[in-house]
C-alpha positions as CSV (number, residue, x, y, z in Angstrom):
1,X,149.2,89.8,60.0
2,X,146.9,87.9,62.3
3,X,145.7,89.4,66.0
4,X,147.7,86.6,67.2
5,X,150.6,87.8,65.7
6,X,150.0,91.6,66.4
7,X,149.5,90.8,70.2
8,X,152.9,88.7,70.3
9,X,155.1,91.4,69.0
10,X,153.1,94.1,71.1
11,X,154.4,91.7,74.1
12,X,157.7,91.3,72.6
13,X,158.1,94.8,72.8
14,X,159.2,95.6,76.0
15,X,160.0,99.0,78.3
16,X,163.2,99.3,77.9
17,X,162.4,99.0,73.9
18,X,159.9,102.2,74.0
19,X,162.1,104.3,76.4
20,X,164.6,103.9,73.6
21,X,162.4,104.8,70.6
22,X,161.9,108.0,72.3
23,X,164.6,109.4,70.5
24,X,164.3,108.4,66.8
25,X,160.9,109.5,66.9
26,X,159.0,112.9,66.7
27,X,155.4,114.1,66.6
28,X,152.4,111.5,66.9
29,X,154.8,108.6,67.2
30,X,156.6,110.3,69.9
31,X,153.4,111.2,72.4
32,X,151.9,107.4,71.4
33,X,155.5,106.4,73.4
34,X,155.2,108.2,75.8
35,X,151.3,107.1,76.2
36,X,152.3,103.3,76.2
37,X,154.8,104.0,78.6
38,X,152.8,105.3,81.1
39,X,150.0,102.9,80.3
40,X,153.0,100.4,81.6
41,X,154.1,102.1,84.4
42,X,150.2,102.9,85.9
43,X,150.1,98.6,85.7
44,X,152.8,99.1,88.0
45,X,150.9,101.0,90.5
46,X,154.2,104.1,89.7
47,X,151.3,106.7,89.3
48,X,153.1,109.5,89.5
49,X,155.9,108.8,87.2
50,X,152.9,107.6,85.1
51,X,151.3,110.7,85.5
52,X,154.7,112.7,84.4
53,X,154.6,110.6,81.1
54,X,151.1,110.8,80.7
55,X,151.2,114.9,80.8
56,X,154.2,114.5,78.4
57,X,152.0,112.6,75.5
58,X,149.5,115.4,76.1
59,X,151.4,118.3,75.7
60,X,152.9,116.8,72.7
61,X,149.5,116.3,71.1
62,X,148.5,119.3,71.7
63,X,151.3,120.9,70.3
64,X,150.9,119.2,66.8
65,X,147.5,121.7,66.8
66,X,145.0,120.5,63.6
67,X,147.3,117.7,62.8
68,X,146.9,116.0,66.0
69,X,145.2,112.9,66.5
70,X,141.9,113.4,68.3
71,X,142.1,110.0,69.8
72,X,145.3,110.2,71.2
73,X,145.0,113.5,73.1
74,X,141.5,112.1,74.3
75,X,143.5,108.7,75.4
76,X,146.2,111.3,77.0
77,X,143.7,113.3,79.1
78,X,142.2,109.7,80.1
79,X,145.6,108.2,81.5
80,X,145.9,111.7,83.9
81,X,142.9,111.4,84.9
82,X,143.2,107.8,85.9
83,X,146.9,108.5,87.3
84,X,145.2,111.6,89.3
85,X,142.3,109.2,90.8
86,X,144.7,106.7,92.0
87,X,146.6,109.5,93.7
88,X,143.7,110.7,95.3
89,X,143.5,114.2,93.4
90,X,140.0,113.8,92.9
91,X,139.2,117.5,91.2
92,X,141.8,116.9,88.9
93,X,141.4,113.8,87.8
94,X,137.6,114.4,86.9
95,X,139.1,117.7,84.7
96,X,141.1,116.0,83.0
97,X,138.3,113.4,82.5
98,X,136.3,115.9,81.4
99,X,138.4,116.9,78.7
100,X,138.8,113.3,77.6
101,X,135.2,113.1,77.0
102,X,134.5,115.7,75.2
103,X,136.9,115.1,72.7
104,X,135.2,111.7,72.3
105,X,131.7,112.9,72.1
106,X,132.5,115.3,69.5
107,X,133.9,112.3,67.2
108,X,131.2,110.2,68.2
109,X,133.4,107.8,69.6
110,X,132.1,104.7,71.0
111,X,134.1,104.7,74.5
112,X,132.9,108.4,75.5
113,X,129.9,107.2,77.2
114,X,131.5,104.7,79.1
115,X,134.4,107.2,80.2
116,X,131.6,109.6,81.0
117,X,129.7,107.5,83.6
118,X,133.5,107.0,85.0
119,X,133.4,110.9,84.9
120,X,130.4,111.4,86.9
121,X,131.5,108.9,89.8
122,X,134.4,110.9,90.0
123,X,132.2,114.1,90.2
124,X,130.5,112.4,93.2
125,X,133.7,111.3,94.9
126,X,135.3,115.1,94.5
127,X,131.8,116.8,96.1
128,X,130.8,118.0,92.7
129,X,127.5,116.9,92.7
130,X,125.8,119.5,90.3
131,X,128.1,118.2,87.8
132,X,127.2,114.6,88.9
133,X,123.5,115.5,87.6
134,X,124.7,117.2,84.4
135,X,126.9,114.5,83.5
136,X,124.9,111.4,84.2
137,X,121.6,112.6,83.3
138,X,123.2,112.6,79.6
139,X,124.7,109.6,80.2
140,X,121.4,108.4,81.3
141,X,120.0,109.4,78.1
142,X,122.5,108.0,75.9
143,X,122.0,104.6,78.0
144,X,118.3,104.5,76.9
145,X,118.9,105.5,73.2
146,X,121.2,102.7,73.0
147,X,118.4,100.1,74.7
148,X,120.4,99.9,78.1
149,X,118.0,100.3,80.9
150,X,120.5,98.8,83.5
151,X,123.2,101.6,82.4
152,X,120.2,104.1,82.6
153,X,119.3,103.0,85.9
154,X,122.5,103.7,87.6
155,X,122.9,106.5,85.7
156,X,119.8,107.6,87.6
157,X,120.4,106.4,90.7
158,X,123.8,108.5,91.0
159,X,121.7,111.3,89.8
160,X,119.7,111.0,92.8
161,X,122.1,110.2,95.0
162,X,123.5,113.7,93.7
163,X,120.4,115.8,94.1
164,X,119.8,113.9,97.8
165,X,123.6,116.0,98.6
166,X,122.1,118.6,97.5
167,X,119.0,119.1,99.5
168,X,116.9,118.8,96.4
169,X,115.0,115.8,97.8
170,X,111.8,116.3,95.5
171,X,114.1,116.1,92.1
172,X,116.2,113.4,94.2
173,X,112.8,111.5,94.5
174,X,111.7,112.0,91.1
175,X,115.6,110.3,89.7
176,X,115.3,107.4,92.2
177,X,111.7,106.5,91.1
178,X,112.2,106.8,87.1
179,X,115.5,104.4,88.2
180,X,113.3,102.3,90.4
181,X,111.4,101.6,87.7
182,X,114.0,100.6,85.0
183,X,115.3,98.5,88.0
184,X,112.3,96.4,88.7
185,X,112.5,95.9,84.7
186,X,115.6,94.4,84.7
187,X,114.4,92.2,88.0
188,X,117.3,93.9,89.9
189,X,115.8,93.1,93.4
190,X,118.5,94.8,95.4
191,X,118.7,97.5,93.4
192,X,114.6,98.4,93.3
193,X,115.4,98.1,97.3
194,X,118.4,100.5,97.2
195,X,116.2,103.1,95.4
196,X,113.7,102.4,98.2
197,X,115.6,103.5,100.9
198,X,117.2,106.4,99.9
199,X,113.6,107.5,98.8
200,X,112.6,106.9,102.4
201,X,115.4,109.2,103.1
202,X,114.3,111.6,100.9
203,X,110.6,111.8,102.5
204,X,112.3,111.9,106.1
205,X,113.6,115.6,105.3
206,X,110.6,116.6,103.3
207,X,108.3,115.7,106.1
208,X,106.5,112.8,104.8
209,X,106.4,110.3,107.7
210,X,103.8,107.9,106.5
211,X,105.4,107.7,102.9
212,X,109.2,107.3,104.7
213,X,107.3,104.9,106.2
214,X,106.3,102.2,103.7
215,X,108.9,102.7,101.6
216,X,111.8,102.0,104.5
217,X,109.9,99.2,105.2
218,X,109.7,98.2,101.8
219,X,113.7,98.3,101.3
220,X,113.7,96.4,104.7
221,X,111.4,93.5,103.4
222,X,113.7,93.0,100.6
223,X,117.3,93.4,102.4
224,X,116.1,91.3,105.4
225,X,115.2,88.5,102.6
226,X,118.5,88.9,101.1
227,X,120.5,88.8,104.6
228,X,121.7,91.7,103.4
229,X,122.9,92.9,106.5
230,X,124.7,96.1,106.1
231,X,122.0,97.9,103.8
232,X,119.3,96.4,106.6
233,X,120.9,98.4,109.0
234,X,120.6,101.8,107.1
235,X,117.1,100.8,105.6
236,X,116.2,99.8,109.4
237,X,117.6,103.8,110.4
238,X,115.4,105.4,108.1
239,X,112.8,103.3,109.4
240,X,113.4,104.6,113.0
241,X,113.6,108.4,111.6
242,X,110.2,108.0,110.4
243,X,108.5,106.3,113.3
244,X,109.5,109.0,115.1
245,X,109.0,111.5,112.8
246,X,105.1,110.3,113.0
247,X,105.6,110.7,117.2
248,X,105.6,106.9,117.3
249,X,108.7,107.6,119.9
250,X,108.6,104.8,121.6
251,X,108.8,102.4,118.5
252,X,111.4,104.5,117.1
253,X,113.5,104.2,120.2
254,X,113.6,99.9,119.7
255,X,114.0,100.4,116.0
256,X,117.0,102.7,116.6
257,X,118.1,100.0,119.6
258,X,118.1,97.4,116.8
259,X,120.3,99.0,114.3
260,X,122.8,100.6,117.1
261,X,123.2,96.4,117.9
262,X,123.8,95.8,114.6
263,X,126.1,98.4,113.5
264,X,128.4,97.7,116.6
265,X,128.6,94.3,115.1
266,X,130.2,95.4,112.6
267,X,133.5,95.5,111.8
268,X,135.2,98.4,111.9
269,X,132.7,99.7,113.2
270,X,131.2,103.2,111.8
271,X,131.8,105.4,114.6
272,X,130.1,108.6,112.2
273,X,126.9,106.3,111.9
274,X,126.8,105.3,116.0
275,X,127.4,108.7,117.4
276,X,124.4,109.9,114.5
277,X,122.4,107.1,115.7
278,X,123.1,107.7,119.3
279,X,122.1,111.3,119.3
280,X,118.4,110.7,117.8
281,X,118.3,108.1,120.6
282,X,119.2,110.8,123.3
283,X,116.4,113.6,121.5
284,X,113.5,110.3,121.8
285,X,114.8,110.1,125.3
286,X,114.7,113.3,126.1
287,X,110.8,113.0,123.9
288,X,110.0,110.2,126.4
289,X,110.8,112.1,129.4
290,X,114.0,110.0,130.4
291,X,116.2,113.5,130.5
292,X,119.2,112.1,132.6
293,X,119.5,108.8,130.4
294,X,119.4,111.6,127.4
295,X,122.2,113.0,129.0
296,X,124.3,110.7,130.3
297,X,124.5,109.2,126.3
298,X,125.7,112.7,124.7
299,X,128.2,112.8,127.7
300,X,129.4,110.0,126.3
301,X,129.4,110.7,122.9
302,X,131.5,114.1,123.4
303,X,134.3,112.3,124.0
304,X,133.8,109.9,120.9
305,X,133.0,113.2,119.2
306,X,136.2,114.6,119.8
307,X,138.1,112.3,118.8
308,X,136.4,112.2,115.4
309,X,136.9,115.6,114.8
310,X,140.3,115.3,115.4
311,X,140.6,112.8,112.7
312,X,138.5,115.0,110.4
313,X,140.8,118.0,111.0
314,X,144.2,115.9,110.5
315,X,145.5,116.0,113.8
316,X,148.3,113.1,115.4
């Protein structure tokens, strides 16, 4: 049979078809119904009926022990963990990720690296950020084995951006420089500029000024270029932190003036980002001399404040 043909009777079988099969079949058949059935259902956006019917395939599988098919517990643990993300249960969904992949990796299969790099953004979005690095720097291996510097380089940059969460700016620095690199290669301009600025980041809390310096101003140059307005305003921030860091106060407090006019352009506006941005202004202020101004802008904030932290803690 041709793939034409194959994909029109996969299409002529329909939902109602596989919920009825359920019955007259047992074992590997059985879970790889219930497996297409939530694979249909998840298009549907039903996740957590998808979810119930995902978990069903799985326990099936893993109750046919040795005779199980590797694939199909690995696509199993996949569908949870894609049902789990879309239902926002971000640890669970990267465990039962987890699983997935390493039932791939040990059969060498070729979708495990690309379910692993899914793995480790789900890492990040759950907090996990030591198991961010673990994951992706083996992904980021993999990726140059194969002859993928792009894939490497994101690999890397998450890597930093994992390292940067965990106040391990040096080894954050080293990541976003070895993906830098692999970056410029591929002539990924905004990219080599990302890296840039969260290395100038990076230098702010280690102390470098002069080296925050240049390289803020080097992810400026290229985001101003690209009217790439929302990155210029956090490239333009970490400018700001390191003129001010180096006591040049004054030129701090106009950067900082030019990125709190651009962020309230925005919209919606990032209230976490103003009040952050607002409070170094107040300490230059307070630098400069100009105490009651310094004042009179965290009076104002406490009430913004507030109402942020209500949000944060769930309150009506």
């Amino acid at each position: 049979m041709s793939d034409e043909e194959d994909t029109g009777q996969d299409d002529l079988v329909t939902e109602e078809m596989l919920w009825d099969r359920i019955p007259e079949v047992e074992g590997a058949d059985r879970a790889s119904t219930y497996y297409e059935l939530s694979a249909r259902i998840y298009a549907r956006g039903q996740y957590d009926e998808a979810l119930a019917l995902a978990e069903t395939a799985r326990d099936i599988y893993s109750g046919l022990g040795a005779s199980a098919s590797s694939e199909g517990l690995a696509q199993a643990y996949s569908a949870i963990g894609y049902n789990l993300n879309q239902l926002k249960r971000m640890d669970e969904a990267a465990s039962a990720m987890s699983k997935a992949v390493d039932i791939l990796r040990a059969n060498k299969s070729p979708i495990a690296l690309e379910l692993a790099c899914t793995l480790g953004e789900w890492w990040y979005s759950s907090a996990n950020y030591q198991k961010v690095v673990e994951t992706m720097e083996e992904c980021a291996q993999e990726h140059l084995l194969d002859g993928s510097d792009l894939g490497a380089a994101n690999d890397l940059y998450l890597v930093g951006c994992a390292h940067r969460e965990l106040k391990n700016f040096d080894l954050a620095i080293t990541s976003f420089t070895h993906a830098r690199s692999l970056f410029k290669k591929e002539r990924e301009v905004i990219n080599v500029a990302r890296c840039d600025s969260k290395m100038a980041a990076c230098h702010f809390e280690l102390g470098h000024g002069e080296t925050a310096l240049q390289t803020a101003r080097k992810a400026l140059d290229v985001f101003e270029t690209a009217h790439d307005h929302h990155r210029e305003i956090f490239a333009m921030l970490e400018l700001g932190k390191a003129q001010v860091l180096l006591g040049r106060f004054d030129e701090g407090l106009l950067t900082f003036e030019q990125v709190l006019q651009s962020a309230t352009d925005e919209d919606p506006r990032d209230f976490d980002l103003i009040v952050d941005l607002e409070t170094r202004m107040a300490a230059v202020m307070r630098s400069l001399g100009r105490i009651e101004a310094a004042d009179e802008i965290l009076r104002r904030l406490a009430s913004v404040s507030e109402i942020l932290d209500d949000q944060k803690n769930g309150s009506n």
